[in-house]
N, C-alpha and C positions, 0 to 999 in steps of 0.2 A: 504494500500500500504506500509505502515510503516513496518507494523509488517511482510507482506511478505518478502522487504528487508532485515529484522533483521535475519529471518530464515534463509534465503539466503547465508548470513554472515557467520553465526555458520555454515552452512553445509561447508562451503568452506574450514573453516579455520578448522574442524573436517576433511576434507580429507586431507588436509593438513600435520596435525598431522598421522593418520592414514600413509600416505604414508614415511610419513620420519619414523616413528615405522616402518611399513614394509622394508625400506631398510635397519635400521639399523638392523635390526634380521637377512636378508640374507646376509650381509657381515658380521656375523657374527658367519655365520654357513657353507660361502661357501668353498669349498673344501682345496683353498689354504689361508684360513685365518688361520687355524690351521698349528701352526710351528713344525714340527715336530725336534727335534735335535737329535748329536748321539748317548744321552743317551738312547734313544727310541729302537736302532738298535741292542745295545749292548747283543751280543750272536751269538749261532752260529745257522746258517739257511739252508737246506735244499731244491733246489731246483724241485719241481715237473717234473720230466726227460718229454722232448719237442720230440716231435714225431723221431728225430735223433736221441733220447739217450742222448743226454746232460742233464747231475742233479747236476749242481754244488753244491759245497757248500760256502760257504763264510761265513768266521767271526770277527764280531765287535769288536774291542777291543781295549778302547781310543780311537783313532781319526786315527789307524790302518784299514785295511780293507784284510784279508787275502783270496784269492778266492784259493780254490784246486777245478782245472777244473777236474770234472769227467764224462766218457762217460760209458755210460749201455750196457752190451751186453743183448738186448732182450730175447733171447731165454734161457740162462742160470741163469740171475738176476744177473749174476757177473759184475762189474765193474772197469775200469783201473782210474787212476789219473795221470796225467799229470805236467808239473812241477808248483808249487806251487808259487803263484803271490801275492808280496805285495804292497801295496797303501796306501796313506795316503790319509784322504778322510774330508769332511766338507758336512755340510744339509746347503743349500744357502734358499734364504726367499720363493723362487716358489718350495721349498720342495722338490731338487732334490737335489741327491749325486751326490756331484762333488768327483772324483777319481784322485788323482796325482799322479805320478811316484814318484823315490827317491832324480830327482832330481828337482823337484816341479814344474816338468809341466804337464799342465791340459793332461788328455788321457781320459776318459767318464765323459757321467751325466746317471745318472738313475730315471724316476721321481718316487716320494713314494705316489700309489695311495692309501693305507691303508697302518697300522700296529695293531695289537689288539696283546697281551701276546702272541699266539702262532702262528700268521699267518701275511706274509708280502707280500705284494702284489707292484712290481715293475713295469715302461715302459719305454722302451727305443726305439725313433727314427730310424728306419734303414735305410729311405729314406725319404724325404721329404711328403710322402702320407702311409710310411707304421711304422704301431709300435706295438713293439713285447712287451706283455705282460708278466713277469715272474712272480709264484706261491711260497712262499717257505712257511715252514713250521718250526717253531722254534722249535731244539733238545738239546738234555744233551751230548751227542759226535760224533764226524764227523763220520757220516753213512751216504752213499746217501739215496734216495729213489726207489733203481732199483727195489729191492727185490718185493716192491708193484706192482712196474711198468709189472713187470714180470705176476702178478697174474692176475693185470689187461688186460692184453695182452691175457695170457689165456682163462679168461670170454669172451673177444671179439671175441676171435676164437671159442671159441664154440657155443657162438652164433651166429655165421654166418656161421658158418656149418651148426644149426639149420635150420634157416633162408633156406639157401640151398635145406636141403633135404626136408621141409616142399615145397616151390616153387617146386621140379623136383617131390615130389609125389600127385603136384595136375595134 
């Protein structure tokens, strides 16, 4: 009976251990434990044009945040720019960009669900139930991404024309 207890013991106190090892590894690999700061953002970004044509661009610089709001004309791959918007901006500890005016009132958060060398991936709120995910892509000079968007747009339609004539010739 002894020795059954004593096993008993060591099992306990072994999950024990075990379980605080396992929490400390998941907080310390969960999403918002990693702080991301502005150095991380710094450059200019590219955003994947959203079914409207909107492909902003925005760039990091210092604690600057400069968006040149740009819309895609689909059919052409050309795009306009709109007028140019500056922010002064901070990464708060739940890893969101906070955006302020010039004269230091809050106007958005964006949260940063990744960043790797060439790709950032942002979300932002638009309703209490809805949240819109943005794509961007890290570049060397302010170019949208219409021109792809265009090509992309292209392949779609011809595939569904495809799609099309294969359905009306069965």
């Amino acid at each position: 009976m002894i020795k059954s207890g004593h096993i008993n013991m060591k099992l306990t106190l072994l999950k024990k251990s075990l379980t605080s090892i396992l929490l400390v590894s998941m907080s310390m690999f969960s999403a918002n434990s990693f702080g991301y700061t502005p150095k991380d953002l710094q450059g200019i970004w590219a955003m994947h044009p959203l079914n409207n044509g909107i492909a902003n661009l925005v760039e990091f610089s210092g604690n600057t945040a400069t968006l040149h709001p740009v819309q895609c004309d689909f059919e052409t791959g050309l795009y306009t720019v709109d007028s140019i918007e500056k922010s002064n901006f901070k990464v708060n500890k739940q890893n969101q960009i906070e955006l302020y005016n010039e004269q230091g009132e809050f106007e958005q958060a964006l949260r940063i669900i990744s960043i790797t060398d060439n790709q950032l991936v942002l979300e932002e709120a638009a309703s209490d139930t809805i949240m819109l995910k943005f794509h961007y892509n890290k570049i060397n000079k302010l170019t949208p991404n219409c021109i792809k968007y265009k090509k992309n747009i292209f392949k779609s339609l011809v595939l569904i024309w495809l799609k099309l004539n294969i359905i009306s010739a069965i």
